[in-house]
N, CA, C and O atoms as a GROMACS GRO file, in nm:
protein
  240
    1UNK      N    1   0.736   1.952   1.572
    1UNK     CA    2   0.602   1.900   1.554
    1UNK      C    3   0.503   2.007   1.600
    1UNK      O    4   0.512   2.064   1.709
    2UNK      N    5   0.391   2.033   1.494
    2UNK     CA    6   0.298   2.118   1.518
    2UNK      C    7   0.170   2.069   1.620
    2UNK      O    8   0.092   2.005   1.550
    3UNK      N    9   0.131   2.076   1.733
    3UNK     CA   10  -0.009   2.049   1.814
    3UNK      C   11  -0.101   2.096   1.717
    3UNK      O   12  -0.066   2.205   1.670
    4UNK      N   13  -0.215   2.048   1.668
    4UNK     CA   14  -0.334   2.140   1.671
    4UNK      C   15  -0.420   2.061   1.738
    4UNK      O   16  -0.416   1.940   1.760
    5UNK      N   17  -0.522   2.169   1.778
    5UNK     CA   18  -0.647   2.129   1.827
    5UNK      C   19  -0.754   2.263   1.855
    5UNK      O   20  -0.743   2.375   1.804
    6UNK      N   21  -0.815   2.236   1.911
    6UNK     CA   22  -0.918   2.405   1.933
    6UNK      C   23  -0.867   2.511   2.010
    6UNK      O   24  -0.921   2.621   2.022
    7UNK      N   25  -0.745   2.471   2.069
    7UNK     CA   26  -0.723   2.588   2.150
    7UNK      C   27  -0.556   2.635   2.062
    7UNK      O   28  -0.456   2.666   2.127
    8UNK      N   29  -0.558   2.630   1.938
    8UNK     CA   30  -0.438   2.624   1.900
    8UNK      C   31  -0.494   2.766   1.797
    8UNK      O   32  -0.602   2.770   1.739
    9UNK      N   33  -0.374   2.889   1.796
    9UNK     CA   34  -0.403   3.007   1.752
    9UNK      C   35  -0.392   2.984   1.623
    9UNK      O   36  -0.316   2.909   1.563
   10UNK      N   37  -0.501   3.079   1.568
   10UNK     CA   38  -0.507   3.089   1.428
   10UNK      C   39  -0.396   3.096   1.346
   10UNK      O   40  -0.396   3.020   1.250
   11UNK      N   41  -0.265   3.201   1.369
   11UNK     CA   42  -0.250   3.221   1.367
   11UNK      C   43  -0.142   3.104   1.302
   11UNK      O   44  -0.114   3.094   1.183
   12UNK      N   45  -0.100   3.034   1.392
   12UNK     CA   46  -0.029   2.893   1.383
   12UNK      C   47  -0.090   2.833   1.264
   12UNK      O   48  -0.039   2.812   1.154
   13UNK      N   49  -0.237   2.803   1.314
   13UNK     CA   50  -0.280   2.722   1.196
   13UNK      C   51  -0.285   2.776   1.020
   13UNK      O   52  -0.285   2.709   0.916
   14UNK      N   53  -0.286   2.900   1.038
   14UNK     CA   54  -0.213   2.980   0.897
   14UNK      C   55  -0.117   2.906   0.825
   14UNK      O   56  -0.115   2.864   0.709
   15UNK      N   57   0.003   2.897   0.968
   15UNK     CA   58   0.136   2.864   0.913
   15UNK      C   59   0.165   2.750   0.870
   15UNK      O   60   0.272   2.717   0.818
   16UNK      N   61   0.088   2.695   0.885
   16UNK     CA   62   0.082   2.527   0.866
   16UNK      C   63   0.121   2.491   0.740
   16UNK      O   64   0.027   2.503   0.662
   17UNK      N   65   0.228   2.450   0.684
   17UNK     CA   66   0.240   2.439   0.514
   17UNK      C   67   0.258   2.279   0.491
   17UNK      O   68   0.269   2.192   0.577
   18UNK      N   69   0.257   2.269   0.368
   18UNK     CA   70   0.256   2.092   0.328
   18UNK      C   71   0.369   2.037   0.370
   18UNK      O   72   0.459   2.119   0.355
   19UNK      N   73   0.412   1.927   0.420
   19UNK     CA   74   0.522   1.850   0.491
   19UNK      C   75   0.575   1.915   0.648
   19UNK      O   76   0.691   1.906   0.687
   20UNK      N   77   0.472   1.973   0.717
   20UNK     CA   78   0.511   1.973   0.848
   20UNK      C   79   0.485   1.891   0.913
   20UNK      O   80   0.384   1.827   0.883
   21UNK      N   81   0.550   1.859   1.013
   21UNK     CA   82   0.499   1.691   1.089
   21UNK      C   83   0.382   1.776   1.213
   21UNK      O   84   0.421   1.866   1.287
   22UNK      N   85   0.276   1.737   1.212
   22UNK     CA   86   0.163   1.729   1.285
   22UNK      C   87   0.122   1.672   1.384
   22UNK      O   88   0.188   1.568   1.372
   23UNK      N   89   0.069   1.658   1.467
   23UNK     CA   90  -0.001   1.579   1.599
   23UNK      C   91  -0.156   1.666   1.625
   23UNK      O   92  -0.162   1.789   1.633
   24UNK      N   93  -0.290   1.560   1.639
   24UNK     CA   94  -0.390   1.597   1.715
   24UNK      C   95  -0.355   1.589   1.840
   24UNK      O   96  -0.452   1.643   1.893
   25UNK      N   97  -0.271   1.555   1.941
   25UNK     CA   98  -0.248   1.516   2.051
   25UNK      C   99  -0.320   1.385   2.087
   25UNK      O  100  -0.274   1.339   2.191
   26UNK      N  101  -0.391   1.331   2.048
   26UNK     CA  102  -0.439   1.206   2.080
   26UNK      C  103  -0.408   1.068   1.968
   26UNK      O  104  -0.349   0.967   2.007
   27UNK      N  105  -0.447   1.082   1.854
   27UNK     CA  106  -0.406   0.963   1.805
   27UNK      C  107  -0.365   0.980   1.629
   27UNK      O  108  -0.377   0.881   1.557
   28UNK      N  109  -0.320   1.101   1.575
   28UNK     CA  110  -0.327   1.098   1.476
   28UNK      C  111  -0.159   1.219   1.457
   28UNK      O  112  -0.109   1.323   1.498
   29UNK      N  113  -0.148   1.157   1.409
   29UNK     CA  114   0.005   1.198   1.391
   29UNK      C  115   0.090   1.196   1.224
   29UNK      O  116   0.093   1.085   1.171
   30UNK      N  117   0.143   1.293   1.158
   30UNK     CA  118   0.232   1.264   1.017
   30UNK      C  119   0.212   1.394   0.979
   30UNK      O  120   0.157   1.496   1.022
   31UNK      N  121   0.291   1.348   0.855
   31UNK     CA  122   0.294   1.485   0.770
   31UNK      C  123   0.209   1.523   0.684
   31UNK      O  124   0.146   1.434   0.628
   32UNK      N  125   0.183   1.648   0.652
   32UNK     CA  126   0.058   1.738   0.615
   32UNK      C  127   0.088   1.724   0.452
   32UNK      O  128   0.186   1.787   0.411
   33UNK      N  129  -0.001   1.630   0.337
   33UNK     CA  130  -0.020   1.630   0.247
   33UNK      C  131  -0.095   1.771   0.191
   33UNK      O  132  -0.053   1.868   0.129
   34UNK      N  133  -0.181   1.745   0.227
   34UNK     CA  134  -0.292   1.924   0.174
   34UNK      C  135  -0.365   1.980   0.251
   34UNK      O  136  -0.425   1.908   0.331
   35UNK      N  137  -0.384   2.091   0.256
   35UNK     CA  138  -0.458   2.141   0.344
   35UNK      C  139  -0.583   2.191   0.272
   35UNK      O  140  -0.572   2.204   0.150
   36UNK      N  141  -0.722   2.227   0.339
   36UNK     CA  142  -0.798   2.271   0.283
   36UNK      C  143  -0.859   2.410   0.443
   36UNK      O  144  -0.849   2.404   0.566
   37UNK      N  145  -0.906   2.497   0.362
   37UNK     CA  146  -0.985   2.592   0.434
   37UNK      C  147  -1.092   2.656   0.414
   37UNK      O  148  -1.088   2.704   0.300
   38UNK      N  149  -1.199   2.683   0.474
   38UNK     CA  150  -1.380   2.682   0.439
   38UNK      C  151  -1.396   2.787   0.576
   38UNK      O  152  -1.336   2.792   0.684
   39UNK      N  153  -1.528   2.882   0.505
   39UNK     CA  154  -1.575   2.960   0.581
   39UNK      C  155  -1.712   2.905   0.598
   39UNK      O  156  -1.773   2.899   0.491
   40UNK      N  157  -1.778   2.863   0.701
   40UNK     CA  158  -1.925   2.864   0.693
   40UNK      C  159  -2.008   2.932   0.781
   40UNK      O  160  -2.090   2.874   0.852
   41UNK      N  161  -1.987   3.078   0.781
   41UNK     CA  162  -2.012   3.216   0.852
   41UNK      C  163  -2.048   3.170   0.981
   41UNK      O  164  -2.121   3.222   1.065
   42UNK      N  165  -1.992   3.077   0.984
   42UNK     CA  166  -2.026   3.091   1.197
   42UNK      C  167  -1.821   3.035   1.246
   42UNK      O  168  -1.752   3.057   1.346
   43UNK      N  169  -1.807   2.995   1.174
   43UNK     CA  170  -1.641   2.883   1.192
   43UNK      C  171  -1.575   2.894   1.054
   43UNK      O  172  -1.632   2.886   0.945
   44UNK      N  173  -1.431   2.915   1.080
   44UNK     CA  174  -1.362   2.880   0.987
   44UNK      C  175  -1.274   2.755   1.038
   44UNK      O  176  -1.196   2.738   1.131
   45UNK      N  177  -1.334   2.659   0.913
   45UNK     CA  178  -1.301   2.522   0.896
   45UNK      C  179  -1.158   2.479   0.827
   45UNK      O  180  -1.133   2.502   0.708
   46UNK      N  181  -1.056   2.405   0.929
   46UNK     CA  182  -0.887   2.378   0.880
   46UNK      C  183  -0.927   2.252   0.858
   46UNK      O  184  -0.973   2.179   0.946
   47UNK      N  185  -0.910   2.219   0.724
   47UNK     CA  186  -0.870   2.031   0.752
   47UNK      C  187  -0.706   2.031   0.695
   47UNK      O  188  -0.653   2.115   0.623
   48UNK      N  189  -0.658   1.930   0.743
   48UNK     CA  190  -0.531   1.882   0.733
   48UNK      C  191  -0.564   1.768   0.675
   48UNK      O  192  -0.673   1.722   0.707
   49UNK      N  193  -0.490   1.700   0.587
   49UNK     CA  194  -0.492   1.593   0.527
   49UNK      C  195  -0.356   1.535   0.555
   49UNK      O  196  -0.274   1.626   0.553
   50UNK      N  197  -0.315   1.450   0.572
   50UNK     CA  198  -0.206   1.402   0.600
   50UNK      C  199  -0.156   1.216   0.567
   50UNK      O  200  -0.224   1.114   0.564
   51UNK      N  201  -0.010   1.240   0.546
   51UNK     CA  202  -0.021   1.124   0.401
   51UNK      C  203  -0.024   0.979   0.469
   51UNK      O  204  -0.018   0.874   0.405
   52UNK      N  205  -0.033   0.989   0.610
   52UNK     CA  206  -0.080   0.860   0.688
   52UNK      C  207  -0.252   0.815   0.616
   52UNK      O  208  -0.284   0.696   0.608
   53UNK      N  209  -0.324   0.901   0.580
   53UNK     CA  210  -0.509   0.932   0.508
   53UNK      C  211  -0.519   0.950   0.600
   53UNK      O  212  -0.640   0.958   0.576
   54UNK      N  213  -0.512   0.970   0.721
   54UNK     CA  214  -0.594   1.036   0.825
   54UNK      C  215  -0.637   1.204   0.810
   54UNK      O  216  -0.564   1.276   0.742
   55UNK      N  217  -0.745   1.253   0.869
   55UNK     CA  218  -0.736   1.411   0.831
   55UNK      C  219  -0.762   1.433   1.018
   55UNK      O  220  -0.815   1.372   1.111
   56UNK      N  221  -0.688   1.557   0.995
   56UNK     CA  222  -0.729   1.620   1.130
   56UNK      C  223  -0.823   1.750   1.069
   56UNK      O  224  -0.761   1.816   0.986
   57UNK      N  225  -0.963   1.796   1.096
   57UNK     CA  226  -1.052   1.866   1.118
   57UNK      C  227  -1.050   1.955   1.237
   57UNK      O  228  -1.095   1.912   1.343
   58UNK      N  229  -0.985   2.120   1.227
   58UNK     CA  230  -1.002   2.180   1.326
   58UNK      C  231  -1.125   2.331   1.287
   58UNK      O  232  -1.114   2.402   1.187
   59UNK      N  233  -1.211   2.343   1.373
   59UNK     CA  234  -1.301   2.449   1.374
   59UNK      C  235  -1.235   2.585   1.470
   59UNK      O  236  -1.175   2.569   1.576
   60UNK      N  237  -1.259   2.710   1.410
   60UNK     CA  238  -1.233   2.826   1.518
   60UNK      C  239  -1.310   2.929   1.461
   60UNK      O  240  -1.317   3.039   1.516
   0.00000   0.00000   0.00000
């Protein structure tokens, strides 16, 4: 199971591919349907989508 959250390296969150099992550490947990990634010149924006519909949203 992958952690993300803000203190989780880019690097990781790269690796992140569709059907890894996920955790925000607090309440959102499953496997990674799609991912999306966005620059908005101050943060690059991870969303995770995951096939529970929950999304986890991480900024770095």
């Amino acid at each position: 199971m992958i952690r993300l959250n803000s203190e989780t390296p880019s690097e990781v969150l790269q690796e992140v591919k569709k059907g890894d099992l996920v955790t925000d550490t607090f309440s959102k947990t499953g496997l990674v349907e799609s991912i999306e990634t966005s620059d908005d010149g101050l943060y690059r924006i991870y969303t995770f989508h995951l096939v529970t519909g929950r999304t986890i949203v991480i900024k770095r």
